[in-house]
N, C-alpha and C positions, 0 to 999 in steps of 0.2 A: 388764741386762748393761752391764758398767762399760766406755764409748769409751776409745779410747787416740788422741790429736789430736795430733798434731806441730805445736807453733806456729813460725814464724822469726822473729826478732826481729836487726832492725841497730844498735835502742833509737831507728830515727828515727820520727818520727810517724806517717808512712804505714803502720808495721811494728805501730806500738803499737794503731793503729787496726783494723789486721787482728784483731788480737788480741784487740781490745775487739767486734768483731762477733762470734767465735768466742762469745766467753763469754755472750753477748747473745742466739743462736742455741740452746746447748745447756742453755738453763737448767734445763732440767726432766729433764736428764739424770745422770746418776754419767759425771765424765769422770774421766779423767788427763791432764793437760795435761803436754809435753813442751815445754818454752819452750829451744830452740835456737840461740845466738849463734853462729857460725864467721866463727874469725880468718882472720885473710889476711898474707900476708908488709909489705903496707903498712901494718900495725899494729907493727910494729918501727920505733918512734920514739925519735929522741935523746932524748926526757925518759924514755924508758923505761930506756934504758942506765944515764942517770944514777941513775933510780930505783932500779935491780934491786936494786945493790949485788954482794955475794956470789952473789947468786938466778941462776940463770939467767934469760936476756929472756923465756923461755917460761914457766916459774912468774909472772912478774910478770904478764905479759898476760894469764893464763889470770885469777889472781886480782883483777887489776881488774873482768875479765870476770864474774867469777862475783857481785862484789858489787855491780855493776849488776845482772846476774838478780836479785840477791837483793831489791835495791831495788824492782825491777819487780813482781815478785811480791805484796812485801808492799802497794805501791799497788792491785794488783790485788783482794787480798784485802777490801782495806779498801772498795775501789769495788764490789764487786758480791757478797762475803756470802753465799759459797753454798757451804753445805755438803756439796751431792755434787762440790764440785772438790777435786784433790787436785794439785798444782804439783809440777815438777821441774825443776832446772833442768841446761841441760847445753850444757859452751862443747867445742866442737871445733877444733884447729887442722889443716883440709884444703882441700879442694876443697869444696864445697860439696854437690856430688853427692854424693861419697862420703862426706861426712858423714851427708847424708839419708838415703841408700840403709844405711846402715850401721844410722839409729836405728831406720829402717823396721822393718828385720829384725827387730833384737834387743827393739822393744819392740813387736811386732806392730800397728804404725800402720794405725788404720782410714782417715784423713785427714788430708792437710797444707793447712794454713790461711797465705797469704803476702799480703803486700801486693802489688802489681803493681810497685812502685818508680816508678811516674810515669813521667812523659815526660822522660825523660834525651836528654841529646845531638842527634844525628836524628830531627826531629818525626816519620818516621813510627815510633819505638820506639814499639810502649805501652808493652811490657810491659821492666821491668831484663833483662840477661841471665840473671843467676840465673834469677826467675822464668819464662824461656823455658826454663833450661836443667834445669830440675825436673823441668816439667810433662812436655819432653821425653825425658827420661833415668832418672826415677822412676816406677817402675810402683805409681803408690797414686790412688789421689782426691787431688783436688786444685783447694782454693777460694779462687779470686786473688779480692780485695778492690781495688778502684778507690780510686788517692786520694783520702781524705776523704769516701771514699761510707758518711755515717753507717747504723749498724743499722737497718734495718723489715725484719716479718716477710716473708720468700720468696713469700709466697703466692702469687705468679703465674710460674710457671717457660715459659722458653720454650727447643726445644731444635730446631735446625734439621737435617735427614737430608738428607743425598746418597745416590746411588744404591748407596754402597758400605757404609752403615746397614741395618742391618736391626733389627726391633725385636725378635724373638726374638733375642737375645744378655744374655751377661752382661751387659755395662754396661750396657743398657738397664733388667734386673731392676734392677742395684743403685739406679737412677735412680730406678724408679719407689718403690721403700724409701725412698729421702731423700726425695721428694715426700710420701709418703702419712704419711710423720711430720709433715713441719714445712711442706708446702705445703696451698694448697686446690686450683689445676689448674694441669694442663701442658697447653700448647702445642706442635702438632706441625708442622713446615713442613715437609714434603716436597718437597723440591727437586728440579722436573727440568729436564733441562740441554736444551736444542735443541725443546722438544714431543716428546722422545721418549715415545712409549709403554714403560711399565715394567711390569715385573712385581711391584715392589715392591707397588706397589699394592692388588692383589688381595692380597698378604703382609701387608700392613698391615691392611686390613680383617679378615682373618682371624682376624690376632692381637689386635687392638680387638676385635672381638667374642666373642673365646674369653677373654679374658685382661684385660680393662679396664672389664669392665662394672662395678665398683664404684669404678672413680675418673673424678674429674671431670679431662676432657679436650675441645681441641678441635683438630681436624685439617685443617690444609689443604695444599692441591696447588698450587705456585706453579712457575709456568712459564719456564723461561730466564729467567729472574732472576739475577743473582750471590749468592751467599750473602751477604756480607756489607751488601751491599744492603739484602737481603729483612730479615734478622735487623735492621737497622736503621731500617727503617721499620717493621716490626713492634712493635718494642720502643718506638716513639714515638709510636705508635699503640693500644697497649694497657698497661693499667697492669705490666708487668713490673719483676719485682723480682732475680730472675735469669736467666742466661742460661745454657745447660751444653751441653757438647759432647763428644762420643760419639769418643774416639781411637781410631780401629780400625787403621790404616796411614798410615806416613808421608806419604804424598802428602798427606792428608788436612788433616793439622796443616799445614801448612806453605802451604797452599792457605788456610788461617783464617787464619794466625799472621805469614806471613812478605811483607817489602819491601812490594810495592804492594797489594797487602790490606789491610796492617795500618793505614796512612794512609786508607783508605777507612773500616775499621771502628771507630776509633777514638771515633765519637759512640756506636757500639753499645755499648761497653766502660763505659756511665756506671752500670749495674751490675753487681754480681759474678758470678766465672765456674765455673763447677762441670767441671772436665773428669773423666770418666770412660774408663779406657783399659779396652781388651779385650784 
């Protein structure tokens, strides 16, 4: 069955990168790549006015734009040779959401693939605002790439649950789909806050034992721990190669993502992130 990938591209390194694990990841796939530029009103530059001519500024911009995809593209072709890709390119002048949300739709996006944008501005950003405002506002899969964190295979995925995770759920199925394609095990950190006793627990086991008995997994229970914490010494302590996180409710995200978290979790972020919303 032919993937349908939504790549972003700003044409900076960290974007081109993203894009180079993308293609590195699905090789043995039939994809459709959607390579996505969107303008922005500080792309209205005086060498453009002078450029346009007759054009309008928005013809000109679209078609400089479109012949950097073009460029991109055909680098890309030439670098990785594979005949189950098939390239599109497509420049949008919006918001950036509504560009996404727009391609999501209409080209049935299985997964958007972005760079993280680095550490902009406020050391504790990791992630660009775009990228926050994606992951947050786009209901698709979605695998942020760490600057310059070159391709190796996923094989070791680790995915941390709070009490408000459950592993019968969708995102979960679709989790363990991308694992059982392109990983060898998942990592399971059960997170409880205070020594509470949970009933997740006995959920968990149930679901493990009804439902996972043919993939390689391992499961632990870590106690009043902060998450980002636990996910960081976990991840530096075992060879992990991604990391993914289950969006079920806001509090959620934002409790990973957001101000003093994100300064704490930022050695965690040294591989890529797989969020799956519900």
């Amino acid at each position: 069955m032919m993937k349908q990938i939504l790549l972003l591209t700003d044409f900076s390194e960290n974007s081109v990168n993203a894009i180079h694990y993308a293609l590195n990841l699905f090789k043995d796939d039939k994809c459709n790549f959607y390579i996505l530029h969107v303008e922005s009103s500080k792309s209205y530059l005086s060498d453009d006015l002078v450029l346009g001519g007759n054009q309008s500024i928005h013809d000109t911009i679209v078609k400089k734009s479109k012949h950097k995809l073009s460029e991109l593209i055909e680098n890309l072709k030439a670098h990785f040779k594979n005949d189950n890709y098939t390239f599109h390119k497509l420049v949008d002048y919006d918001s950036v959401i509504d560009a996404v949300n727009q391609v999501k739709t209409s080209k049935a996006i299985d997964l958007i693939v972005m760079g993280s944008n680095g550490v902009t501005g406020a050391k504790e950003t990791i992630f660009g605002s775009n990228t926050v405002n994606v992951i947050r506002n786009v209901n698709c899969p979605t695998l942020v790439i760490p600057e310059g964190f070159l391709y190796v295979k996923p094989s070791e995925v680790v995915l941390p649950l709070d009490l408000n995770d459950v592993l019968n759920s969708n995102a979960f199925v679709e989790l363990l789909k991308f694992t059982a394609h392109y990983s060898d095990k998942i990592h399971l950190l059960r997170l409880i806050p205070n020594n509470e006793l949970s009933q997740e627990l006995e959920k968990d086991t149930k679901y493990m034992t009804t439902h996972m008995k043919n993939i390689n997994y391992a499961y632990h229970v870590i106690n009043d721990v902060p998450m980002n914490y636990a996910v960081r010494c976990y991840t530096q302590t075992h060879d992990i190669n991604l990391s993914a996180l289950l969006v079920q409710k806001e509090g959620f995200f934002e409790h990973f993502f957001t101000s003093s978290s994100t300064s704490k979790i930022s050695n965690t972020l040294r591989v890529p992130l797989l969020v799956i919303h519900s």
